[in-house]
N, C-alpha and C positions, 0 to 999 in steps of 0.2 A: 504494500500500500504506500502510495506516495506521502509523503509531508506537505503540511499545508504550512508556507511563510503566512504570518500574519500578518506583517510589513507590507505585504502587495494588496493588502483588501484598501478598497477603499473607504473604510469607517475608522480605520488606525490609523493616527497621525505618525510623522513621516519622526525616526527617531534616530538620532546617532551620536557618535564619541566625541567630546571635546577634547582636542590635543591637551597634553599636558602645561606646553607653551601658553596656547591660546586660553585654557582654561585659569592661569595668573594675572591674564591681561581681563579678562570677564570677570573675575571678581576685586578687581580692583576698580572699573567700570561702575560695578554695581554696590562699593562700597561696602562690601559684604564678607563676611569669610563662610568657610564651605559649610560649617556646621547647622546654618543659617537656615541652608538651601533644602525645602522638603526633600524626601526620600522615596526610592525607590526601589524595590525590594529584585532579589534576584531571581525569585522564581517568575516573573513577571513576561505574560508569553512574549512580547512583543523583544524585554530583553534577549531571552531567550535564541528569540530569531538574530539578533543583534551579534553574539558570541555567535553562531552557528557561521554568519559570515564575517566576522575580523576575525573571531580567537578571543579565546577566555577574556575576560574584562575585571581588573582585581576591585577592589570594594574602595570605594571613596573617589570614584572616578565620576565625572561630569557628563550627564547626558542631554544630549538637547532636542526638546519634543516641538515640532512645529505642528502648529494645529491651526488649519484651515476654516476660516468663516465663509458664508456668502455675503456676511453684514460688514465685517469687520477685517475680510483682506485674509492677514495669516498672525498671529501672534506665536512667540515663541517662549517658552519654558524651560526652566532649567530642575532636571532632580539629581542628586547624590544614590550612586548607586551603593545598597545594601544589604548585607547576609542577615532574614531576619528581622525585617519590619516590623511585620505585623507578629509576632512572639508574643 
């Protein structure tokens, strides 16, 4: 049976890895430090698919969720990926 990417539906916003570089320049942008920034847990499918195409993803890495309006354009998010959110 094939696998289903979640990332290709189109009701799941569009999600990926902030470089480590870029992800010091985005929180200093946002005046913020990492701890700040909600969470996102690792069994999360959409992660999931995520690792399936770069490779494992360690815990305190920066993910950036674009999510589409028809009202409001695109906005973007940011969450801290985590082992164990919801415990």
């Amino acid at each position: 049976m094939a696998r289903f990417n979640v990332l290709k539906h189109e009701m799941v916003p569009e999600h990926s890895l902030v470089s480590k570089k870029e992800e010091e320049t985005l929180l200093r942008s946002l005046e913020i430090s990492k701890e700040l920034l909600p969470r996102i847990n690792r069994n999360d499918p959409a992660i999931k698919a995520l690792e399936e195409i770069s490779g494992p993803i360690p815990d305190g890495s920066i993910i950036r969720i674009v999510r589409k309006s028809p009202t409001a354009g695109s906005s973007v998010y940011y969450r801290v990926l985590e082992e164990g959110v919801f415990k």
